[in-house]
C-alpha positions, -999 to 999 in steps of 0.1 A, spaced: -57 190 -298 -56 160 -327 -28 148 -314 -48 146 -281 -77 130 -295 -61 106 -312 -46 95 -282 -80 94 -268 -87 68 -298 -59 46 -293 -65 41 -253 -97 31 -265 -91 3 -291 -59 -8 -270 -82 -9 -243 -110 -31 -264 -81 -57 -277 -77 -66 -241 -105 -67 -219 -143 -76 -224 -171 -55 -223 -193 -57 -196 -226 -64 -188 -252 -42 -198 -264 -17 -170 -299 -10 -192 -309 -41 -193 -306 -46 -155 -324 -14 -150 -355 -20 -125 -374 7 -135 -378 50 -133 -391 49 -98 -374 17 -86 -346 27 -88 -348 61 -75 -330 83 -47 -339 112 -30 -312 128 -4 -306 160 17 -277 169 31 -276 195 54 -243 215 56 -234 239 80 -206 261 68 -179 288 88 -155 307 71 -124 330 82 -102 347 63 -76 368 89 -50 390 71 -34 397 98 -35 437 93 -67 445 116 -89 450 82 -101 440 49 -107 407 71 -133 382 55 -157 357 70 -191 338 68 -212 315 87 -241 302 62 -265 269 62 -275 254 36 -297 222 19 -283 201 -6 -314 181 -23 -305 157 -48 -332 133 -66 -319 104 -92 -340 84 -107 -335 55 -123 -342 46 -159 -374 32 -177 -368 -6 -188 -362 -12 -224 -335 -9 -247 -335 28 -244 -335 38 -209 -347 75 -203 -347 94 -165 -343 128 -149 -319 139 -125 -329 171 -104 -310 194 -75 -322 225 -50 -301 244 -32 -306 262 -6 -281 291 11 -293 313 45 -272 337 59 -266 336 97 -236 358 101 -216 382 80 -225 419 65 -205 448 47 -175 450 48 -164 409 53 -177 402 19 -143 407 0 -144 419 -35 -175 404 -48 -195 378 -22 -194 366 11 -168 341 14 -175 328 -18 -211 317 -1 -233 349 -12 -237 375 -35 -237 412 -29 -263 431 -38 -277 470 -27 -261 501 -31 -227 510 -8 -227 520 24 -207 548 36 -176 531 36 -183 523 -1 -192 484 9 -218 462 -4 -240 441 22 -241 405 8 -279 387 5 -293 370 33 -301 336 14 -307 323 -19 -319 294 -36 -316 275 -70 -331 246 -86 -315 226 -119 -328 197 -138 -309 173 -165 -328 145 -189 -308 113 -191 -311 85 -218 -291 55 -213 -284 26 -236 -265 -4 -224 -231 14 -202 -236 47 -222 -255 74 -207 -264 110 -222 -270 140 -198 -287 171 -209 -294 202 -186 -277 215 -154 -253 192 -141 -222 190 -112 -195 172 -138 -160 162 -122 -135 159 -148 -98 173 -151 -109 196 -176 -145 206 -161 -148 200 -121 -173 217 -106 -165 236 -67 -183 227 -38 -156 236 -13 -181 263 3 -216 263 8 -233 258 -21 -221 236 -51 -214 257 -83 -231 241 -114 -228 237 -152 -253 233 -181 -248 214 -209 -247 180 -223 -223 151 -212 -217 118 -226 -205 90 -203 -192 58 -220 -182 26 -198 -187 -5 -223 -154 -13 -220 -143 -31 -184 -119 -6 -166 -127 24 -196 -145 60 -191 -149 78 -219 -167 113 -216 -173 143 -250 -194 170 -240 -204 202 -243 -214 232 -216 -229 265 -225 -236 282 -186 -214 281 -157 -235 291 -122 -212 301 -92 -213 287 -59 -224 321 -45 -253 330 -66 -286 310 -89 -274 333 -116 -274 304 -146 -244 321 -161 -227 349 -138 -196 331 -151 -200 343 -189 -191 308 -207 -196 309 -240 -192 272 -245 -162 248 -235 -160 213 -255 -145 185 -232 -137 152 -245 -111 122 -230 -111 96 -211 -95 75 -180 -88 36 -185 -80 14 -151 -46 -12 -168 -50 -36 -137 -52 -30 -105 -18 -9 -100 -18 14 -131 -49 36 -143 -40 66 -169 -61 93 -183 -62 118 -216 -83 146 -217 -85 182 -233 -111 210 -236 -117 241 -257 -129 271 -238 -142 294 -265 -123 328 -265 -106 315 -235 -83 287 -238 -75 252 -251 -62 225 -225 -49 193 -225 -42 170 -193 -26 138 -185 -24 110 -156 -5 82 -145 -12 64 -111 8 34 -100 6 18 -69 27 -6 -56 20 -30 -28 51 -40 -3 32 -60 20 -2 -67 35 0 -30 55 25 -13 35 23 2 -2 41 28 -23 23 52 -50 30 76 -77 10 96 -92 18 124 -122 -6 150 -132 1 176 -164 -19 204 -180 -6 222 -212 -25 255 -221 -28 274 -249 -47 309 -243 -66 326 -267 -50 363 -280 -84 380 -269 -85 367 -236 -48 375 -225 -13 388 -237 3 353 -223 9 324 -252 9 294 -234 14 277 -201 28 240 -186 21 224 -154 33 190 -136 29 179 -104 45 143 -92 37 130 -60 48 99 -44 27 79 -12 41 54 6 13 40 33 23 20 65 -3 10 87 -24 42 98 1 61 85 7 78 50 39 102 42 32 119 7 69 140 -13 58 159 -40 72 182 -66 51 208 -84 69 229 -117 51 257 -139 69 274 -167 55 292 -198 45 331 -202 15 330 -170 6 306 -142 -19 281 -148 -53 295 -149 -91 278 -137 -121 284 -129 -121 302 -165 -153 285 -179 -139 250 -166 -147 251 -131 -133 261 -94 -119 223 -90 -105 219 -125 -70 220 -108 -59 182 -104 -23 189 -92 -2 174 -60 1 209 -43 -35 224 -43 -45 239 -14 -53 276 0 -27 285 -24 -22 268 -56 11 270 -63 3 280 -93 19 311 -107 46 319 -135 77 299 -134 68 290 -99 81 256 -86 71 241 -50 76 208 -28 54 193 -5 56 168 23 23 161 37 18 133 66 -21 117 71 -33 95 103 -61 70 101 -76 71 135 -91 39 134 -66 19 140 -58 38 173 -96 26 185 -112 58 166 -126 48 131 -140 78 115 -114 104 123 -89 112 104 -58 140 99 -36 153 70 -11 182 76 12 199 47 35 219 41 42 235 9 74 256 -1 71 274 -37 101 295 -49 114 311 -86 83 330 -90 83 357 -114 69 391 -103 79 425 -110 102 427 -82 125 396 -90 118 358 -76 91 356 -54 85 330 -27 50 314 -8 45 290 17 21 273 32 14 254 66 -19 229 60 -41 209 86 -71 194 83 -93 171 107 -123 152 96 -147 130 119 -179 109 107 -200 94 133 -198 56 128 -232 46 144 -260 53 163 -287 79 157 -263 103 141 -244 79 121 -232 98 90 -231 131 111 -196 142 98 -172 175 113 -144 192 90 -122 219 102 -94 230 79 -68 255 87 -42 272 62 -15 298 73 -3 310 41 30 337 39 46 349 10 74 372 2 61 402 -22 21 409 -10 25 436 -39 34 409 -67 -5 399 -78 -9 370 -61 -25 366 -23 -18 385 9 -1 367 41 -26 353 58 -45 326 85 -76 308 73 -100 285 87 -127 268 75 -154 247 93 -179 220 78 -209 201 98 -226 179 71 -257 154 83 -267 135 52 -304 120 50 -315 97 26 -353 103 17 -362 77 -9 
């Protein structure tokens, strides 16, 4: 962890002997209610989880309200403001029995006694509201309450419903042109399935690092975190990009976490994982290679006090690819519609292969076949209006080794945003 932070320290001063700082966002500030927002998105959401055995099948249909209100900051040297969210989550289809283990797709909590098939019935809506005080002075902002942070280390999930929150304090430094620095320090961690301010027992988890744009081709990033009782992480970046021509470009990019787990929390020691991926664009067209390794004594663990997104690896997807010794390849092909006359749509499919897994019967294998269609509505009176549907059919070779059961997912998204204020 010094050795991290020192690191930390040195992207920073190498950072300050080379660029200029930048203007001062406080002192451009307009005022608290000047330079406010105040949006809802609405967000339909359908979930299907098939495992292909005629049971134990899971799925949801929920909608929900995403409010979001940002103010802006009182003039001065010392700008001060409030940030605010409210969720809301209704129920429209799903009961006993397609809840899986603990919620409804990961959209609502369960809650009554068992029926007869020893099955809880999952709630039929609930609701949360969070808060955070901010004080800014020049580029440097301080956060106190709940908050959505989206950091390597601490990345909240919204890739359900509902998004799952944190509380704490974060510190955002950008005095430096092209540098983001960020220390905080979270104390709650509330799931995406429930207003409960800490069903997700943190303790506390320290988080401090920072990402720092070179020039326009390279950008690089350092961060670690402590997870009390838990775990102590580290990650790195490097993105290059390289441009071949007006419509063509190649791009690398090299993700690593090292973790070191705490005796309490679990027999393994330590754990490493890499993912390099290389992009090379053409026109409409994009063809991503990537190569994903694990080693150490377990697979890399999130969502542990650091968040349900805190994964920032090349082959994330139903399955992580993710567990001991595992190592997988990608090749994943996406389609920009609008140069075919249809700007707004979109298309990525993947496959993933991930072999050498340990388990208790020998080497285990997963795969994974990945597509995913997006479509925003360019204009007109539902300009904005945006359709998702994702679709993973996931097989692996030991369903008895710990980690997910063959399976066909599908996942649907209708999202209208409206800006209020």
């Amino acid at each position: 962890m010094q050795v991290m932070k020192w690191s930390v320290i040195a992207l920073a001063v190498a950072a300050g002997t080379t660029q200029m700082a930048v203007a001062s966002e406080q002192s451009e500030s307009k005022g608290f209610v000047e330079d406010s927002s105040l949006n809802l998105l609405l967000r339909n959401t359908y979930w299907n989880r098939d495992y292909n055995k005629g049971t134990n099948d899971q799925k949801a249909w929920g909608q929900g309200f995403i409010g979001t209100f940002e103010s802006g900051f009182t003039q001065g040297t010392v700008g001060v403001g409030v940030d605010a969210f409210g969720l809301l989550g209704l129920k429209l289809d799903g009961g006993a029995g397609t809840a899986g283990d603990h919620n409804l797709g990961g959209m609502f909590n369960t809650e009554g006694t068992p029926n007869s098939k020893g099955v809880l019935a999952p709630k039929d809506d609930w609701s949360q509201a969070g808060a955070a005080v901010k004080v800014r002075i020049s580029n440097t902002v301080l956060k106190y309450g709940n908050q959505m942070p989206s950091l390597p280390v601490l990345a909240y999930d919204d890739s359900r419903l509902l998004p799952q929150s944190f509380t704490g304090a974060l510190v955002t430094s950008k005095e430096i042109e092209g540098l983001e620095l960020n220390v905080g320090r979270f104390t709650q961690d509330s799931p995406m399935w429930s207003p409960e301010s800490d069903e997700g027992n943190l303790k506390q988890i320290d988080i401090y690092g920072g990402s720092y744009k070179v020039n326009d081709q390279l950008s690089v990033a350092l961060y670690a975190s402590d997870i009390e009782d838990v775990a102590k992480k580290k990650y790195a970046n490097v993105n290059y990009q390289i441009p071949l021509s007006e419509e063509q470009s190649l791009a690398f990019d090299f993700n690593i976490y090292k973790t070191k787990f705490d005796s309490d929390f679990t027999d393994a020691d330590k754990n490493t994982i890499f993912s390099l991926a290389g992009t090379y664009a053409f026109g409409a067209h994009a063809l991503t290679l990537a190569y994903q390794q694990n080693s150490g004594d377990s697979g890399y663990l999130y969502d542990i006090g650091d968040g349900g997104s805190a994964i920032f690896l090349a082959n994330s997807y139903y399955s992580d690819f993710n567990q001991e010794d595992e190592k997988s390849w990608q090749v994943a092909y996406d389609l920009d519609f609008a140069t075919y006359g249809v700007p707004g749509l979109s298309w990525r499919t993947a496959y993933v292969y991930g072999y050498d897994i340990s388990t208790d019967d020998g080497e285990g294998k997963e795969r994974e076949f990945f597509n995913q269609v997006k479509y925003t509505v360019q204009s007109g009176p539902a300009k904005d209006l945006a359709f998702k549907a994702r679709n993973s059919i996931y097989r692996n070779s030991n369903n008895d080794s710990g980690y997910s059961d063959d399976l066909n997912e599908w996942r649907l998204f209708i999202e209208y945003p409206l800006s209020i204020l």
